[in-house]
Backbone as CSV, one residue per row, in Angstrom:
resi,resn,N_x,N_y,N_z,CA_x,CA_y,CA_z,C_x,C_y,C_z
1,UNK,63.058,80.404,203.318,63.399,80.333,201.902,64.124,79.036,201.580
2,UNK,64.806,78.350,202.452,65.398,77.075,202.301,64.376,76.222,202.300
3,UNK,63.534,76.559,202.897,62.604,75.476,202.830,61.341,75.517,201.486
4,UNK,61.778,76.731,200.687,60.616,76.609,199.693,61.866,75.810,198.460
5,UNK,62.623,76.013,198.422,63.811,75.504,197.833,63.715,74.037,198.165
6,UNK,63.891,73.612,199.625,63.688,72.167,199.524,62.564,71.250,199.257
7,UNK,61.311,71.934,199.170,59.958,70.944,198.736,60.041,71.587,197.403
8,UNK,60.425,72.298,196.490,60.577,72.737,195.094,61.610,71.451,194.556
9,UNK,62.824,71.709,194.975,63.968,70.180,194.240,63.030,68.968,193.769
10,UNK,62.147,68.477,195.685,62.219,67.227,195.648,60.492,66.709,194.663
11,UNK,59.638,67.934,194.295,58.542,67.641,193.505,59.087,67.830,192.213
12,UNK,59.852,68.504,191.549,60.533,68.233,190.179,60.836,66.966,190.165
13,UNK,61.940,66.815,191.177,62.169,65.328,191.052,61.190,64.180,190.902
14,UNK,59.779,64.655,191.670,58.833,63.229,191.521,58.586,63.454,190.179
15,UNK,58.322,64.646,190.232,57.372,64.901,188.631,58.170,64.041,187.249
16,UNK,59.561,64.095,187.417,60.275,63.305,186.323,60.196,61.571,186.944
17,UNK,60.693,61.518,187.863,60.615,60.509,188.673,59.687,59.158,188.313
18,UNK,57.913,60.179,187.846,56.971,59.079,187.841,56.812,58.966,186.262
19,UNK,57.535,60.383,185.716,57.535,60.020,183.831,57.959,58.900,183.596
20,UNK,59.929,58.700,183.950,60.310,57.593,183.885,59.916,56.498,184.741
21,UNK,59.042,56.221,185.413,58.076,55.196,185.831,57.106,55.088,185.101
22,UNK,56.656,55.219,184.626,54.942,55.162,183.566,55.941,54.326,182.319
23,UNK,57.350,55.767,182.039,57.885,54.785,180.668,58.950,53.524,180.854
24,UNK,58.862,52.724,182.088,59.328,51.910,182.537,61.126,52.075,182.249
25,UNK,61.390,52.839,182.894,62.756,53.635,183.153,63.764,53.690,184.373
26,UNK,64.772,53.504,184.148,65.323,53.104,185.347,65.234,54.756,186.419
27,UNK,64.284,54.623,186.923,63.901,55.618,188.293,65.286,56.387,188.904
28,UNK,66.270,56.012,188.954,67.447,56.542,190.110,68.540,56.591,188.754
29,UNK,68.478,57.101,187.478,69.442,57.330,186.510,69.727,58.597,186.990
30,UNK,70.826,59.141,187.448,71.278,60.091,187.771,70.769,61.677,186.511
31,UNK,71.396,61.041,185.554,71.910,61.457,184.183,70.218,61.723,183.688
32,UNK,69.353,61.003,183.519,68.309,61.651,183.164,67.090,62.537,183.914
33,UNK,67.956,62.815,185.012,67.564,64.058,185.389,68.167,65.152,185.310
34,UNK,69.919,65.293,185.290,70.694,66.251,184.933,69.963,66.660,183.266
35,UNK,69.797,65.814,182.308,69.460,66.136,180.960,68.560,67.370,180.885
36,UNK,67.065,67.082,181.804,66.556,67.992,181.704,66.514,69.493,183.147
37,UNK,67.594,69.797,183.067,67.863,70.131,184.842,66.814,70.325,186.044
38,UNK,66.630,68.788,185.795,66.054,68.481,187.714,67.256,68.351,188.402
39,UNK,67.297,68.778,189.589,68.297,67.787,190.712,67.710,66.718,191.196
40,UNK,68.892,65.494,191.171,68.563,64.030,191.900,68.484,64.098,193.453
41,UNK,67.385,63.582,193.794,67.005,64.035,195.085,67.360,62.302,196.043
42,UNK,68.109,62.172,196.602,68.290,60.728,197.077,66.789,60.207,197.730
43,UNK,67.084,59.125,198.004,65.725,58.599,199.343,65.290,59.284,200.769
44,UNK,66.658,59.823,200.842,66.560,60.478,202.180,66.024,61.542,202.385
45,UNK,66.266,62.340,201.783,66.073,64.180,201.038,64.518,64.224,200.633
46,UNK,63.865,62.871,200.068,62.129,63.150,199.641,61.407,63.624,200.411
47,UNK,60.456,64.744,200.247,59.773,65.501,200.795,58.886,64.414,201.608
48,UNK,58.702,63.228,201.362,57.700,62.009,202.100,58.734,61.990,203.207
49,UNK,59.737,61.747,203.026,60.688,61.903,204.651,60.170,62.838,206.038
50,UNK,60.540,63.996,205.135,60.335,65.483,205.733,59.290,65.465,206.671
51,UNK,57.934,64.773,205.544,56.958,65.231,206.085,56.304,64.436,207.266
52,UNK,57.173,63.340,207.281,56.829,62.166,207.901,57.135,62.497,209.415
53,UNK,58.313,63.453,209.427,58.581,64.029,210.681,58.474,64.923,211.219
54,UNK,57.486,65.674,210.344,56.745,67.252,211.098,56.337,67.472,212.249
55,UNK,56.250,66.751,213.102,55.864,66.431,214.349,56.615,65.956,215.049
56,UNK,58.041,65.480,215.074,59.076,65.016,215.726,59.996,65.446,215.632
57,UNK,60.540,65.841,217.551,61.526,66.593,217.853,62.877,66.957,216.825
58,UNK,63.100,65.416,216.265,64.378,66.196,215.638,63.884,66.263,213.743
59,UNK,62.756,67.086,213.577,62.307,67.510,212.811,63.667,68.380,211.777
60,UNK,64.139,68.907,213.187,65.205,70.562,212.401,66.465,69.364,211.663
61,UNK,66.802,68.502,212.419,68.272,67.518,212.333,67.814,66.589,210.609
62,UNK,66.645,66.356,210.865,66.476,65.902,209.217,65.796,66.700,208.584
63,UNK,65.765,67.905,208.302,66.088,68.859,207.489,67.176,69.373,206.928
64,UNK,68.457,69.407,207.991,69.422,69.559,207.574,69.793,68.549,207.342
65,UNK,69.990,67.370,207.545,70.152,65.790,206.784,69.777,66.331,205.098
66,UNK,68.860,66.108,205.194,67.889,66.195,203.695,68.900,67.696,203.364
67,UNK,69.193,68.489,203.426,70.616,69.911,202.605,71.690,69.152,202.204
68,UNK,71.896,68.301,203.026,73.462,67.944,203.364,73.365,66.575,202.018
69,UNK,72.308,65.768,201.780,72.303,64.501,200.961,71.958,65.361,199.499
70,UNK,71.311,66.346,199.097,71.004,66.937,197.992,72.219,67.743,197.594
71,UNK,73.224,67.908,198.678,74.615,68.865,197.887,74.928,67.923,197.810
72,UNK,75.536,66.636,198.167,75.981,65.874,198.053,75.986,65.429,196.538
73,UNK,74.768,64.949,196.165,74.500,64.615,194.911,74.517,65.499,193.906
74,UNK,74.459,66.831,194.352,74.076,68.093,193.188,75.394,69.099,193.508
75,UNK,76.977,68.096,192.949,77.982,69.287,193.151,77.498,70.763,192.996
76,UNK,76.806,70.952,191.848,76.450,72.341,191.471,75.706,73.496,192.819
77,UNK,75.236,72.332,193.730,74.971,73.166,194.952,75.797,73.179,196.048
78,UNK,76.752,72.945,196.110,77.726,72.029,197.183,77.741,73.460,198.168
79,UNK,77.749,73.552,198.997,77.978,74.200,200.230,77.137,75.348,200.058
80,UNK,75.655,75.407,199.424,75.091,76.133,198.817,73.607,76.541,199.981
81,UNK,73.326,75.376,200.767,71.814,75.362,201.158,72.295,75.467,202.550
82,UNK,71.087,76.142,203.127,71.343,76.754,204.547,70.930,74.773,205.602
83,UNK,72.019,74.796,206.508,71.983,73.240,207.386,71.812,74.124,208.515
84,UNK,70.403,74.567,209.208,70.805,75.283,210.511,69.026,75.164,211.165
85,UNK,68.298,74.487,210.781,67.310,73.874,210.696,67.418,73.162,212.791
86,UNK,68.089,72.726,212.947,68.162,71.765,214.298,68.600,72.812,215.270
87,UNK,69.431,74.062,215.216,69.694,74.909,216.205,68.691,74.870,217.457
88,UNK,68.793,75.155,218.757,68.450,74.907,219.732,67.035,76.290,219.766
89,UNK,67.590,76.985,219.492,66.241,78.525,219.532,65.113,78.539,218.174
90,UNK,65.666,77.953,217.509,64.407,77.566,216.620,63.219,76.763,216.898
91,UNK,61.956,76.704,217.073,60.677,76.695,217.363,60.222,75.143,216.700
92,UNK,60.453,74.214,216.942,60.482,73.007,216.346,58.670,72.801,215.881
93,UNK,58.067,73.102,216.945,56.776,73.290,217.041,55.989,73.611,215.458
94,UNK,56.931,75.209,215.742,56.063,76.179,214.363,56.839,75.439,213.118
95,UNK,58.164,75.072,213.484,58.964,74.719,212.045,58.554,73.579,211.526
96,UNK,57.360,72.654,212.214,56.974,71.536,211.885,55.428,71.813,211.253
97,UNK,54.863,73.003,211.812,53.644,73.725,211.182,53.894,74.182,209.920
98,UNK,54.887,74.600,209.547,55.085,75.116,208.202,55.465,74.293,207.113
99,UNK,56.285,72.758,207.710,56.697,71.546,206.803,54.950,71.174,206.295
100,UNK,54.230,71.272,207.171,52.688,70.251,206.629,52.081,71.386,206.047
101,UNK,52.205,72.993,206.002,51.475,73.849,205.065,52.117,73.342,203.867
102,UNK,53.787,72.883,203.647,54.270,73.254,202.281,53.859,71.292,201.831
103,UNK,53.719,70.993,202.871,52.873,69.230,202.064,51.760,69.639,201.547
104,UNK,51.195,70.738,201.572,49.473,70.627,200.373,49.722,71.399,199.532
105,UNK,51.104,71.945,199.249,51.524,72.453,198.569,52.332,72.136,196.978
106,UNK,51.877,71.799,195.944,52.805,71.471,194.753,53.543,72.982,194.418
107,UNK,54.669,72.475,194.378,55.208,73.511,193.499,56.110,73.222,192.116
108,UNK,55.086,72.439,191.516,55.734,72.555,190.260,54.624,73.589,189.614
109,UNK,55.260,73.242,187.831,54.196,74.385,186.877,52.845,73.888,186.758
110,UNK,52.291,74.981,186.897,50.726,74.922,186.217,50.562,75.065,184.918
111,UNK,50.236,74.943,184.083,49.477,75.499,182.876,50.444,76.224,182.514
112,UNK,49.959,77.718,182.264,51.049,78.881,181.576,51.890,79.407,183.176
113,UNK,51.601,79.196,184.381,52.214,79.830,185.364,53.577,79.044,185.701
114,UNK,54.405,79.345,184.959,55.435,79.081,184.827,56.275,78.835,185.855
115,UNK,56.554,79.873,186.973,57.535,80.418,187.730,56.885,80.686,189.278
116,UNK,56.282,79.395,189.924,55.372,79.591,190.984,56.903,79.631,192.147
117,UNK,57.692,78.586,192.324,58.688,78.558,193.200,59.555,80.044,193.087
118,UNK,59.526,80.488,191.926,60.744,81.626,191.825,59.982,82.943,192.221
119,UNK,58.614,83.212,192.066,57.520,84.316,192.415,57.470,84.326,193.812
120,UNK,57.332,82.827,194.891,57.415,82.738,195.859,58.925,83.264,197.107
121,UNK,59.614,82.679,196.177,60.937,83.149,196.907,60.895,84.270,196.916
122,UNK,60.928,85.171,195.501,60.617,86.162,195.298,59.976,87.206,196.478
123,UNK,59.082,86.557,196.503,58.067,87.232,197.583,58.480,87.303,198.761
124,UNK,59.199,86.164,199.095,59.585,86.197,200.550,60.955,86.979,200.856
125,UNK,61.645,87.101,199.931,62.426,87.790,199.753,62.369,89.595,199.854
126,UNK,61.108,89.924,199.549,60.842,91.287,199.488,59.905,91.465,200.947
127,UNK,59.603,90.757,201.102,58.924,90.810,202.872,59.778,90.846,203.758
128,UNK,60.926,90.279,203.613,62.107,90.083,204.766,62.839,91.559,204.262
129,UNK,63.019,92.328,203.470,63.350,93.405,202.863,62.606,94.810,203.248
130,UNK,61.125,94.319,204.084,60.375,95.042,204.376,60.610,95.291,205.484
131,UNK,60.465,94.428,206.673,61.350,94.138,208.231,62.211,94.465,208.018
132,UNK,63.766,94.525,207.510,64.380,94.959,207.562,65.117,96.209,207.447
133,UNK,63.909,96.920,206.478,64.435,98.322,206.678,65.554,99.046,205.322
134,UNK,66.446,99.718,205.801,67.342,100.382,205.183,68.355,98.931,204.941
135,UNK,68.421,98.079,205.966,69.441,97.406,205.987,69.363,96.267,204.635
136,UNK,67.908,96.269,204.304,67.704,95.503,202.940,68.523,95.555,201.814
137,UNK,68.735,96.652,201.444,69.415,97.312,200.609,70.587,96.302,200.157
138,UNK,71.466,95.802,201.183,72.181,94.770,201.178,71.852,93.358,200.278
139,UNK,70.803,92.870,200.310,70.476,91.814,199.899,69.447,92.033,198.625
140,UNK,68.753,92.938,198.625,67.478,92.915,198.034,67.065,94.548,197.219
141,UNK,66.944,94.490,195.786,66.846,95.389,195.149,65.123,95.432,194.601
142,UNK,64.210,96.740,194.160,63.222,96.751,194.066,63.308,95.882,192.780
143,UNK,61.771,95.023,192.305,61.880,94.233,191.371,61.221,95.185,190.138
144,UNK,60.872,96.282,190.304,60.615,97.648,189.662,61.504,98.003,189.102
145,UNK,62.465,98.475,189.867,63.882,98.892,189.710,65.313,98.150,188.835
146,UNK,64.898,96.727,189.188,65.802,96.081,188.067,65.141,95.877,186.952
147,UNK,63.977,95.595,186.655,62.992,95.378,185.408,63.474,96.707,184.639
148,UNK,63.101,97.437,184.827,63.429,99.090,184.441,65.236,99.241,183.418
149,UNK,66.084,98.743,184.772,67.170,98.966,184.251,67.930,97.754,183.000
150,UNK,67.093,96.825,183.682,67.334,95.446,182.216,66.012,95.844,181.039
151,UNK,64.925,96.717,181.025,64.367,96.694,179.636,65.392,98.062,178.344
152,UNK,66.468,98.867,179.495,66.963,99.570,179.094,68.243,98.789,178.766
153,UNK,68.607,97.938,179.030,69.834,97.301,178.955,69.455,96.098,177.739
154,UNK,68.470,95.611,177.728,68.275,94.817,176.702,69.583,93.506,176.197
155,UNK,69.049,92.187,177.187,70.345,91.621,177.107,69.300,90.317,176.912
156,UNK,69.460,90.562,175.031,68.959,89.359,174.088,70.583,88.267,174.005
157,UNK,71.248,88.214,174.233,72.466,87.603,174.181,73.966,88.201,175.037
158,UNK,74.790,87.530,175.219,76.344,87.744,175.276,76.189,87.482,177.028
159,UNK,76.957,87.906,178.122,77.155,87.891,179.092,76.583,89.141,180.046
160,UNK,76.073,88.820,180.892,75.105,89.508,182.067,76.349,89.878,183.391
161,UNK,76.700,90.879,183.870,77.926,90.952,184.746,76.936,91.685,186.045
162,UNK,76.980,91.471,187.546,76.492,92.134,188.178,77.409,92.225,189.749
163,UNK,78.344,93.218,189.206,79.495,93.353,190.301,78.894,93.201,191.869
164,UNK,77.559,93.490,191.821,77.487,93.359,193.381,75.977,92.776,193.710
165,UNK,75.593,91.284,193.010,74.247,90.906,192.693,73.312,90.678,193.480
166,UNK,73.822,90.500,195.220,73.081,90.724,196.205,72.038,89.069,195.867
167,UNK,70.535,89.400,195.754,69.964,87.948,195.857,69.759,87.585,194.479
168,UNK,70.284,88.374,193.374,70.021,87.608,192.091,69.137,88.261,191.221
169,UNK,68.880,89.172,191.005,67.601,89.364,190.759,67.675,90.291,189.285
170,UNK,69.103,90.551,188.985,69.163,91.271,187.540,69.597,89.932,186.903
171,UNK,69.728,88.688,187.410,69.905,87.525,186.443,68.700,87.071,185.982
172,UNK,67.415,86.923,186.846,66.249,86.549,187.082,65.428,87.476,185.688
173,UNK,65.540,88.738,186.150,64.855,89.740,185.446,65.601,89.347,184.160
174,UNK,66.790,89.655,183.367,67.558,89.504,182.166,66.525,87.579,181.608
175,UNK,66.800,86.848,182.307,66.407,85.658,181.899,64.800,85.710,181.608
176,UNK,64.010,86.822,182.610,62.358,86.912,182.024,62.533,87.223,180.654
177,UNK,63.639,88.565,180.682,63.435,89.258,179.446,63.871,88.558,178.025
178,UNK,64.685,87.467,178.056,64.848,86.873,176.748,63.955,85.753,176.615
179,UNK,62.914,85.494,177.764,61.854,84.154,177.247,61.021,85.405,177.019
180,UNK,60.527,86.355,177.274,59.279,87.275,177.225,59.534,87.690,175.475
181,UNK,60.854,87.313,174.949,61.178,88.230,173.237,61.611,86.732,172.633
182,UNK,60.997,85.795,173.226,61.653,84.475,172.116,62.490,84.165,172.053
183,UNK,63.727,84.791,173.173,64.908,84.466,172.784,65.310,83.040,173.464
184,UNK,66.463,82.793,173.198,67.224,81.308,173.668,68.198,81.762,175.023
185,UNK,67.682,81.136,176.037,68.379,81.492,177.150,69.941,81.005,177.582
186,UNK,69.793,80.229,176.336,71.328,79.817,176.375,72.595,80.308,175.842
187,UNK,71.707,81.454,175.223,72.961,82.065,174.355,73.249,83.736,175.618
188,UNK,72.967,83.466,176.736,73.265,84.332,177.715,73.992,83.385,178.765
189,UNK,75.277,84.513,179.090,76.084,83.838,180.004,76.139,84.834,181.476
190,UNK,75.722,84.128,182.590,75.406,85.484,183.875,76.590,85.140,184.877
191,UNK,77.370,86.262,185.274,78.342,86.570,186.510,78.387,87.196,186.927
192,UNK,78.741,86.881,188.078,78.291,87.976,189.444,79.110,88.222,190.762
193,UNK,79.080,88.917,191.577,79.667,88.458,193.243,79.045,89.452,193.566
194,UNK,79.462,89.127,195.269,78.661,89.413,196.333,79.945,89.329,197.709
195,UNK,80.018,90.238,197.624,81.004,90.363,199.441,80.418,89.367,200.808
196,UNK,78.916,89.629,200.849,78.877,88.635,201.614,78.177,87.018,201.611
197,UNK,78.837,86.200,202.052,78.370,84.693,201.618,76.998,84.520,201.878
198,UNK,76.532,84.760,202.892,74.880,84.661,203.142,74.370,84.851,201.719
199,UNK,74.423,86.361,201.133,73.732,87.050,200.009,73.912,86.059,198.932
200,UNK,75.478,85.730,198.658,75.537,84.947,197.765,75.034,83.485,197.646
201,UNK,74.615,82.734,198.468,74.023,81.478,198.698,72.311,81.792,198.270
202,UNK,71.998,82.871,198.773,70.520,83.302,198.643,70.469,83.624,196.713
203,UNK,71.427,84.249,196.193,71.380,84.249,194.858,71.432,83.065,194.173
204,UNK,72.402,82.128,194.618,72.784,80.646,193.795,71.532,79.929,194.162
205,UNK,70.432,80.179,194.712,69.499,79.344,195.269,68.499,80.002,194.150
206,UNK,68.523,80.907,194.422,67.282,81.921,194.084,67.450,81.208,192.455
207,UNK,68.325,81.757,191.850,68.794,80.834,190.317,68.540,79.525,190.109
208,UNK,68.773,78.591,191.225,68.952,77.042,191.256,67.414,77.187,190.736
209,UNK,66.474,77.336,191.443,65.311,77.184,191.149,64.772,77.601,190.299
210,UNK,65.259,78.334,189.237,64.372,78.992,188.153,65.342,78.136,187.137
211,UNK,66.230,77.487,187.281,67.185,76.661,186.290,68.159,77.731,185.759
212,UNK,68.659,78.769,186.285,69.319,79.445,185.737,70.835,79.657,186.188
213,UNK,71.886,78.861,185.513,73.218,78.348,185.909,74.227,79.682,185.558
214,UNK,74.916,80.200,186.944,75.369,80.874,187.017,76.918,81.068,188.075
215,UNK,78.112,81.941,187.028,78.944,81.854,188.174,79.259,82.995,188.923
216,UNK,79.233,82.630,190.017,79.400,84.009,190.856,80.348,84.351,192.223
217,UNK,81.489,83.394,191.616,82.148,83.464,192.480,82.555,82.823,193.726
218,UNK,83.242,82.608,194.309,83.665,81.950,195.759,83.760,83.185,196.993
């Protein structure tokens, strides 16, 4: 999931990247990517890096390089993205097989398919929920189950509270539900916590990527 998160940042970023190139724009303006919330992705962090080293041993070490230069630049993620990529029992092999599946991969928008990175996490999120069992429960709520309880809750405005939000997913659902009725997603304010930090990093991520700015605590 960190890793659909990290080739998601750094193709927003081209995608604005080559606008302001076509409109002869200064390329590395911090500020006109905050405007429209992309994160600034440094030189180092570009998915052309990444991919350049899918095949070399310390594949895992600049991966976590590339976490460590994107919090850097994106306080809003600061101690947010998993750096554990280089550990010694991780499979450098397969973890370099999966960097060149997500290179033929765009994940920005299509057409009307709005929400390809956030469907994906999504997904992977409810598969690891599947393996896991009872113990899911912890992290991961049915996406049935919160849809259900936010079309009954109906939160066209004011503040979204989710004492125990696990990976995010009544912020996610609340935010479908005011673009699905026209509403302005800005006039909703979402807070949350989570006992454990894992869960909560997996929520601030899960959000990062759908653009949906949220506080939830330390």
């Amino acid at each position: 999931m960190g890793l659909i998160f990290l080739k998601y940042i750094p193709d927003k970023f081209e995608a604005r990247y080559h606008e302001r190139e076509t409109d002869n724009d200064d390329v590395e303006d911090k500020d006109a990517y905050a405007e429209v919330n992309v994160f600034f992705v440094p030189p180092s962090a570009r998915w052309s890096v990444i991919s350049e080293a899918a095949h070399k041993e310390e594949i895992g070490a600049v991966i976590d390089d590339a976490m460590r230069a994107i919090e850097k630049e994106n306080k809003r993620l600061k101690d947010i993205l998993p750096k554990n990529y280089a550990r010694d029992e991780l499979d450098k092999r397969r973890l370099g097989n999966v960097v060149d599946l997500f290179t033929n991969i765009q994940m920005i928008e299509h057409g009307s398919d709005k929400d390809i990175p956030g469907r994906t996490y999504e997904y992977c999120l409810s598969k690891f929920a599947e393996q896991e069992g009872k113990r899911a429960g912890e992290f991961f709520t049915s996406v049935c189950a919160v849809r259900t309880l936010v079309e009954v809750l109906q939160p066209f405005k004011g503040r979204v509270h989710d004492p125990r939000c696990s990976s995010g997913g009544m912020f996610v659902q609340s935010a479908d539900f005011v673009g699905h009725h026209s509403g302005n997603i800005n006039n909703l304010s979402v807070f949350g916590q989570d006992s454990n930090p894992t869960t909560r990093k997996m929520a601030l991520m899960n959000l990062a990527i759908r653009g949906i700015e949220a506080e939830l605590g330390r």
